[in-house]
C-alpha positions in Angstrom: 0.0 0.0 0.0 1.4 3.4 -1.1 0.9 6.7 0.5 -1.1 7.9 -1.6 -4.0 4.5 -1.4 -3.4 5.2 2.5 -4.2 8.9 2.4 -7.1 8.3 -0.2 -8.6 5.3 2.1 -8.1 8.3 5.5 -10.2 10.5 2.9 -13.5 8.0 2.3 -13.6 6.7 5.6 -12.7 10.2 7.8 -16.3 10.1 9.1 -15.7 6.4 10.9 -12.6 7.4 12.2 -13.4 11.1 13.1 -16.6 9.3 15.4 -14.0 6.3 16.9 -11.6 9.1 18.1 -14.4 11.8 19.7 -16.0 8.1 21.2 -12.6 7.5 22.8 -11.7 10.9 23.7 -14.7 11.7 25.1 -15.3 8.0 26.9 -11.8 8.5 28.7 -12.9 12.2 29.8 -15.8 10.9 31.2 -14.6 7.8 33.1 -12.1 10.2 34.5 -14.4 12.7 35.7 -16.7 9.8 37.1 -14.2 7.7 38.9 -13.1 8.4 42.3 -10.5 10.8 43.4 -7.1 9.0 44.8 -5.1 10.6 47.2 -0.9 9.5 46.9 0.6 10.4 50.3 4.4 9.4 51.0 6.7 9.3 53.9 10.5 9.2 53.3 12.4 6.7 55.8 16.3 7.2 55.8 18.5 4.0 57.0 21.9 4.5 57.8 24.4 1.6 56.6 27.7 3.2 57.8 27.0 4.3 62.1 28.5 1.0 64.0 26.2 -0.5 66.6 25.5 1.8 69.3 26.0 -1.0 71.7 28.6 -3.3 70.4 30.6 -0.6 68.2 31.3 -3.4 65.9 30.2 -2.3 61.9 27.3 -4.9 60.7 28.7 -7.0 57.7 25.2 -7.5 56.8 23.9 -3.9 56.3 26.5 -3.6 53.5 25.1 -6.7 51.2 24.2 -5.3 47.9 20.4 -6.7 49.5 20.1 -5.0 52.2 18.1 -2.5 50.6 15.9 -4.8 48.6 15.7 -6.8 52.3 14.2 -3.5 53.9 11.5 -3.0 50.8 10.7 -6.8 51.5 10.1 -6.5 55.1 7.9 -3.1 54.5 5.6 -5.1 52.0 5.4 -7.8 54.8 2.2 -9.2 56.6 3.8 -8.0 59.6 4.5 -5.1 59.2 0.8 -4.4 57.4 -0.6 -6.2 61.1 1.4 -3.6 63.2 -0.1 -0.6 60.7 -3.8 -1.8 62.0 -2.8 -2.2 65.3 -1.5 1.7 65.3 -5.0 2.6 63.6 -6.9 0.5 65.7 -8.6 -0.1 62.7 -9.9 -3.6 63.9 -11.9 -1.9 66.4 -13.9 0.1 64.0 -17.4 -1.3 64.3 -18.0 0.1 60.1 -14.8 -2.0 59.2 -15.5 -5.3 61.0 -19.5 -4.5 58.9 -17.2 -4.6 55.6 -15.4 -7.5 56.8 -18.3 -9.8 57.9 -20.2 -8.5 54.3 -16.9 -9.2 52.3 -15.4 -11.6 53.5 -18.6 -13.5 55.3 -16.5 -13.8 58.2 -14.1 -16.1 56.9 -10.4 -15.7 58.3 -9.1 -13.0 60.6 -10.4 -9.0 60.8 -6.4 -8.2 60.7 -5.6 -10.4 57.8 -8.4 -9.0 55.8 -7.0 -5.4 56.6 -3.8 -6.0 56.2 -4.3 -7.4 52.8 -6.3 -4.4 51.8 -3.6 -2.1 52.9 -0.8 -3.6 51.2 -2.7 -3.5 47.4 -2.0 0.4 47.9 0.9 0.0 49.2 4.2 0.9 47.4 7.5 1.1 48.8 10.4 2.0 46.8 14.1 3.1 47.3 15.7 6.1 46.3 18.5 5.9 43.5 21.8 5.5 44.5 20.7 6.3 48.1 19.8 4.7 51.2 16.4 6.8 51.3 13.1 4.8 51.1 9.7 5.9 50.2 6.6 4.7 51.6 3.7 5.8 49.5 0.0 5.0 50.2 -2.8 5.8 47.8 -6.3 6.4 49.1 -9.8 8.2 48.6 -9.2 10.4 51.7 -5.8 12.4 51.3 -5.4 12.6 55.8 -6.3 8.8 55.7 -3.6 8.1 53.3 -0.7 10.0 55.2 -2.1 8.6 58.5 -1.4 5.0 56.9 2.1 6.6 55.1 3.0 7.2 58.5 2.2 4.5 60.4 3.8 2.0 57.8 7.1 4.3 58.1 5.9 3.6 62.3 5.6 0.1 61.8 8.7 -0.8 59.4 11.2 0.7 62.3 9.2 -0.9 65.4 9.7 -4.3 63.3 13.2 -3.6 62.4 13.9 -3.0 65.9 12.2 -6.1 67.2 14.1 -8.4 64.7 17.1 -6.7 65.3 16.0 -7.1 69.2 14.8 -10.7 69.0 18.0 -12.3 68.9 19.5 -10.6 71.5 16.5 -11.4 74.2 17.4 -15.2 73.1 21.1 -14.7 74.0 20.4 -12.8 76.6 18.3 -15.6 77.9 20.6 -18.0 77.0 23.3 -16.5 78.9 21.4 -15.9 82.2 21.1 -19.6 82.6 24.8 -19.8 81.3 25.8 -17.4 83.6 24.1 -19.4 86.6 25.8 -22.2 85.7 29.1 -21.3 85.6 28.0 -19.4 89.0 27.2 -22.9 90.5 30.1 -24.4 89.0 32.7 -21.8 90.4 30.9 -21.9 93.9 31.6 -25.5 94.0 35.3 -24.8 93.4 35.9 -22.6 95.4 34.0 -25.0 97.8 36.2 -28.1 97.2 39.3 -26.1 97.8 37.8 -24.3 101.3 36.9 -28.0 102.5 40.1 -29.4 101.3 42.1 -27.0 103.3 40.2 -27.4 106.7 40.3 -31.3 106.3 44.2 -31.2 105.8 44.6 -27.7 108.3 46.4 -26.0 105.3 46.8 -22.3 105.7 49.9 -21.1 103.3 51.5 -24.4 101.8 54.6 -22.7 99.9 55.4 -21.7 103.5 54.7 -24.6 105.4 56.6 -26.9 102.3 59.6 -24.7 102.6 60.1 -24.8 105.9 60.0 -28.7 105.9 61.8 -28.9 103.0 64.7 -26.9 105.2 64.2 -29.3 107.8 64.7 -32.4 106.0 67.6 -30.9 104.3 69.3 -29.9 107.9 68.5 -33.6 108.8 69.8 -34.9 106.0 73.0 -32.3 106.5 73.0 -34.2 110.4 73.1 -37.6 109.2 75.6 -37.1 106.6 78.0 -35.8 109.7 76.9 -38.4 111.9 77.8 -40.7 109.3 81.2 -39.6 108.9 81.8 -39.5 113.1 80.4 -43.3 113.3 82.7 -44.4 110.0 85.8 -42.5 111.9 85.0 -43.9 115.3 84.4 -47.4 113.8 88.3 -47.5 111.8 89.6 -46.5 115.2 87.6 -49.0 116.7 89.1 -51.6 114.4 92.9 -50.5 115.2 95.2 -53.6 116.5 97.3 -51.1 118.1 96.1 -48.5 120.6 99.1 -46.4 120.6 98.2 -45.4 116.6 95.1 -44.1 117.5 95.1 -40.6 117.3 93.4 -39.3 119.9 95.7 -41.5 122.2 99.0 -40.3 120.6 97.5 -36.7 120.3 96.8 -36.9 124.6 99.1 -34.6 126.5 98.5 -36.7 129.2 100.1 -40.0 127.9 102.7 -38.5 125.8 103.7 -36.5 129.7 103.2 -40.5 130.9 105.3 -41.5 128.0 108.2 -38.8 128.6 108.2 -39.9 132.5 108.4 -43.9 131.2 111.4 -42.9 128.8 113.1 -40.8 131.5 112.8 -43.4 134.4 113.5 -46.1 131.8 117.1 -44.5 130.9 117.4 -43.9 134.9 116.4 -47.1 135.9 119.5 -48.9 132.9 121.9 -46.0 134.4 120.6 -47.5 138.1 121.5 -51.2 137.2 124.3 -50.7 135.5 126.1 -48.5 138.6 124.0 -49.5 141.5 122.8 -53.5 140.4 119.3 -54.4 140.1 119.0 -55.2 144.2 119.9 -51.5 145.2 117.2 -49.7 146.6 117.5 -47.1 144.3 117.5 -49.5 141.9 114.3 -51.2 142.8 112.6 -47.7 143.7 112.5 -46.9 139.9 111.2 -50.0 138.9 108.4 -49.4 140.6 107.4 -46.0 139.8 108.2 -47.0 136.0 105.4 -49.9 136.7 103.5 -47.1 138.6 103.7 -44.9 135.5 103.5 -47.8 132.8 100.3 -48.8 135.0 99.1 -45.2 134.3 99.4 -45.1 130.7 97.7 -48.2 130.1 94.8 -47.0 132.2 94.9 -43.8 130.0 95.2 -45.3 126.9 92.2 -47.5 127.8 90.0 -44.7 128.9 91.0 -43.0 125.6 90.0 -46.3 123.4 86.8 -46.7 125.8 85.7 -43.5 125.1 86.3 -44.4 121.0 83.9 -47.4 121.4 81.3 -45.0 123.3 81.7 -42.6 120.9 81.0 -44.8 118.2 78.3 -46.5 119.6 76.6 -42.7 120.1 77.1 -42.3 117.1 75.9 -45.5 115.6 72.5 -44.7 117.7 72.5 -41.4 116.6 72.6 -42.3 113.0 69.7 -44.8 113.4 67.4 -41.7 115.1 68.6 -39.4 112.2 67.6 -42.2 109.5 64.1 -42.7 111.2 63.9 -38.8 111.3 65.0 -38.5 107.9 62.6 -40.7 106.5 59.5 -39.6 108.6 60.9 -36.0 107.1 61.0 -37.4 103.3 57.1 -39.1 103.9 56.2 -35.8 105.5 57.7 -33.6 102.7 56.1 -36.2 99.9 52.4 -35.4 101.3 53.1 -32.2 101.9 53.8 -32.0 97.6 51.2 -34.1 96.8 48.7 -31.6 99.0 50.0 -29.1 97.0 49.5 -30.8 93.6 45.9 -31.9 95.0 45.4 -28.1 96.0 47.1 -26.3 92.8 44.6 -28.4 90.8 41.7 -27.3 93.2 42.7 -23.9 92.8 43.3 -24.2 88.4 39.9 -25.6 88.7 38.4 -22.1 91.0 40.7 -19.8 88.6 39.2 -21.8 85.7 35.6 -21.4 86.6 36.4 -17.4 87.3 37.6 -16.9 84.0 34.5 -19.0 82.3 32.2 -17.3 85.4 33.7 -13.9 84.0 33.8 -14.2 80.3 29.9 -15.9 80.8 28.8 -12.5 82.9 30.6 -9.9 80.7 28.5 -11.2 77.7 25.2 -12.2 79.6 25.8 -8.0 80.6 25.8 -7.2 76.8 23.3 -9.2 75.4 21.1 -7.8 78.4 21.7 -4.5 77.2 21.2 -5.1 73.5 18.0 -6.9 74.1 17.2 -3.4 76.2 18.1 -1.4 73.4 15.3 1.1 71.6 17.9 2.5 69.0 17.8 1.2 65.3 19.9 2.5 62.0 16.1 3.9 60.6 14.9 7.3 60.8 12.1 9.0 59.6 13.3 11.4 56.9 9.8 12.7 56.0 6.7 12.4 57.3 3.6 12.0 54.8 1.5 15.0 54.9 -2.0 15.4 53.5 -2.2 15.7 49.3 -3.4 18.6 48.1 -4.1 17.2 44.7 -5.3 13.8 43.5 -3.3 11.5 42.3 -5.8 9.7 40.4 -7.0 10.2 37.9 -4.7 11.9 35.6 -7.5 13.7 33.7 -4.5 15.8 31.1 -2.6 12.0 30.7 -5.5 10.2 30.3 -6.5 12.9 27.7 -3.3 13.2 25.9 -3.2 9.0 25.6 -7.3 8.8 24.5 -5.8 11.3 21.8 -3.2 9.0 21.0 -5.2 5.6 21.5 -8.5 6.7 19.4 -6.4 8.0 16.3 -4.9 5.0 16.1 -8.5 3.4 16.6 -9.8 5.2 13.9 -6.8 4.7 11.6 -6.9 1.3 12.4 -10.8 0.2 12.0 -10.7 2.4 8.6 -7.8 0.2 7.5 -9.6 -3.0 8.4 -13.0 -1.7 6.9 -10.9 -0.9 3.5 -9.4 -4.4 3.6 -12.9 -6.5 4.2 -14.7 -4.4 1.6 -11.7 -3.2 -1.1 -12.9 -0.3 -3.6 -11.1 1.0 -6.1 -9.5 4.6 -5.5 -7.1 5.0 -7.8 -5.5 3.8 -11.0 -3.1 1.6 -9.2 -5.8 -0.1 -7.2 -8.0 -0.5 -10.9 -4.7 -2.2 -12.5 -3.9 -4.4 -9.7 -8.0 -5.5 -9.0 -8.4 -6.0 -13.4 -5.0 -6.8 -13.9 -5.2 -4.9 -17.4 -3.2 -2.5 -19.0 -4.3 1.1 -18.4 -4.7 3.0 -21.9 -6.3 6.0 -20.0 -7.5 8.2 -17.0 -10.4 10.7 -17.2 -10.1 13.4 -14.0 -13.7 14.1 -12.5 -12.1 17.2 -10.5 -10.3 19.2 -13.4 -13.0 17.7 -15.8 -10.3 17.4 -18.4 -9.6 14.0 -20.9 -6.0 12.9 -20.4 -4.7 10.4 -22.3 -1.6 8.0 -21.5 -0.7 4.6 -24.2 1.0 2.6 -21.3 1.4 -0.3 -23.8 -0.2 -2.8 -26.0 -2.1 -6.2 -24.7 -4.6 -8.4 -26.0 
């Protein structure tokens, strides 16, 4: 189809299309006047992705996901958060409402399902561009009904946020009250084991009272090691086949003075016989104070050796009551480090259960306050107010696209007429319905013969 067969059809069939474009045009004015007025009002929230936790001071991993912003529009367009908005209008209670419900719904269901589905068909939440704003718009018939809802949606989006941000924290903090009583109990019992194994063994500083034995049994031990070397030293003299090699006898003032006065009477007594003879008085005078004094020096010498023998045998005894000490030392001194061992491992357990007792409360004391908290990252930005203007319906758009819409009606219902009943409008629709040459065209406007030979066919 040329331009020219288009323009000619437009021509014959203007009247159709003229009346489908008025019918459409005028149609869409009137359904827009008719229908009801809509009221868009819309509250800006602004959540803030970068402040750490008030509490913690830790920065959330989670509110940087590229979906935490598509996370927020979901929880908006929740059930929950569309039950919350009732409960803030009290909108169950309205006796005109629960009239609807029991008329529409015929009392199936819940009054707060039923609402909370109607609310979220007008609902539309959507975020800013390249910002962390949201806005919550509500469309209505009454323009303060609509913010009212706005605003209680922006309401009930941050009380929500704030509960399942607060939800987890009342579990832990319940979880780690009981925790926290347990390791409470558990350190308590420690520390009671420890008490009661002190008073049952009467230990009051054991480093002190170990050291001090350990001192003693080292003095004993020094004592025995001495007494040792007196009874080994009495014992070789003991032993001796010759009394006059033992030292303490040839060390004796007493029998080397006995010895000098032997040796001097001797020599006297040899001088005596040889000038006086053995029957002079002289003679026999000085044999008997060398047997006198020879007499003496035995008796000395076995005083001296007596007093080896009870020397050793003191000794010997002494020895045998330093062993017995020694070892009643070395059993005490073995108990007294295995009380120690027993009581370091009493006290690892009390220092182990502080630390778990400690670590336990310091978190239970967190969690507490986060599950206390009334801070969240959302903020109202800005509030819905009442609409001046309507937001529905667009009587200039709906105009502009019934303009639009019934031309191509027109256009488009002349075009089908043309193609269910063809007519011939012009030489090139004559030639193509005959299929003949055209030797000629007469114009009925100009009223003037024109003649054109496009060729010969028979």
């Amino acid at each position: 189809m040329t331009l020219q067969q288009f323009l000619l059809i437009l021509r014959a069939r203007y009247r159709m299309a003229l009346l489908i474009f008025i019918v459409t045009v005028a149609t869409t004015v009137l359904v827009s006047l008719l229908l009801p007025k809509q009221y868009t009002a819309s509250a800006a929230v602004v959540v803030d992705v970068k402040s750490p936790d008030p509490v913690s001071g830790l920065m959330l991993q989670g509110m940087m996901a590229p979906g935490y912003m598509a996370t927020q529009i979901d929880i908006i367009n929740s059930d929950r958060v569309a039950k919350a908005v009732v409960k803030l209008l009290h909108m169950e209670q309205s006796a005109a409402i629960r009239k609807q419900w029991q008329e529409d719904a015929e009392g199936k269901g819940q009054l707060i399902d039923w609402l909370a589905n109607l609310l979220q068909k007008k609902l539309d939440a959507k975020p800013s561009r390249e910002s962390n704003v949201i806005n919550i718009n509500y469309t209505g018939s009454d323009p303060d009904f609509a913010a009212a809802v706005a605003n209680a949606f922006a309401q009930a989006y941050i009380d929500v946020n704030l509960d399942l941000r607060l939800a987890p924290a009342r579990q832990y903090a319940t979880f780690f009250e009981e925790q926290t009583k347990a390791a409470r109990d558990k350190l308590e019992a420690a520390q009671q084991a420890l008490s009661a194994y002190q008073q049952q063994n009467g230990i009051t500083s054991t480093d002190e009272r170990l050291d001090f034995e350990t001192a003693k049994l080292n003095e004993t031990s020094s004592q025995l090691t001495g007494v040792q070397g007196q009874t080994t030293d009495s014992q070789s003299k003991r032993k001796s086949t010759k009394a006059d090699t033992v030292s303490e006898v040839m060390q004796s003032p007493l029998i080397n003075g006995l010895k000098a006065d032997i040796a001097r009477l001797e020599a006297k007594l040899t001088e005596s016989n040889i000038n006086l003879g053995k029957n002079h008085p002289q003679t026999q005078r000085s044999e008997s104070e060398l047997a006198t004094l020879k007499s003496q020096l035995e008796s000395e010498t076995r005083k001296i050796t007596s007093s080896i023998e009870t020397t050793y045998q003191v000794s010997k005894q002494r020895e045998q009551q330093l062993q017995g000490a020694l070892s009643n030392q070395k059993i005490k001194v073995l108990l007294l480090n295995k009380q120690r061992d027993e009581l370091n491992v009493l006290r690892r357990d009390v220092e182990s259960a502080q630390r778990s007792f400690e670590v336990v409360s310091q978190r239970a004391a967190q969690t507490n306050i986060e599950s206390q908290a009334n801070q969240t990252n959302i903020a109202v930005l800005n509030p819905a107010v009442a609409p001046s203007d309507p937001s529905k319906p667009k009587v200039l758009l709906n105009i502009l696209v019934s303009i639009f819409l019934g031309t191509l009606l027109g256009i488009g219902l002349a075009l089908l007429l043309e193609l269910t009943n063809r007519r011939v409008r012009s030489i090139e629709d004559l030639s193509n319905a005959l299929d003949i040459p055209i030797l000629g065209a007469i114009s009925s406007a100009a009223g003037i013969f024109k003649a054109d030979v496009t060729g010969a066919r028979t």
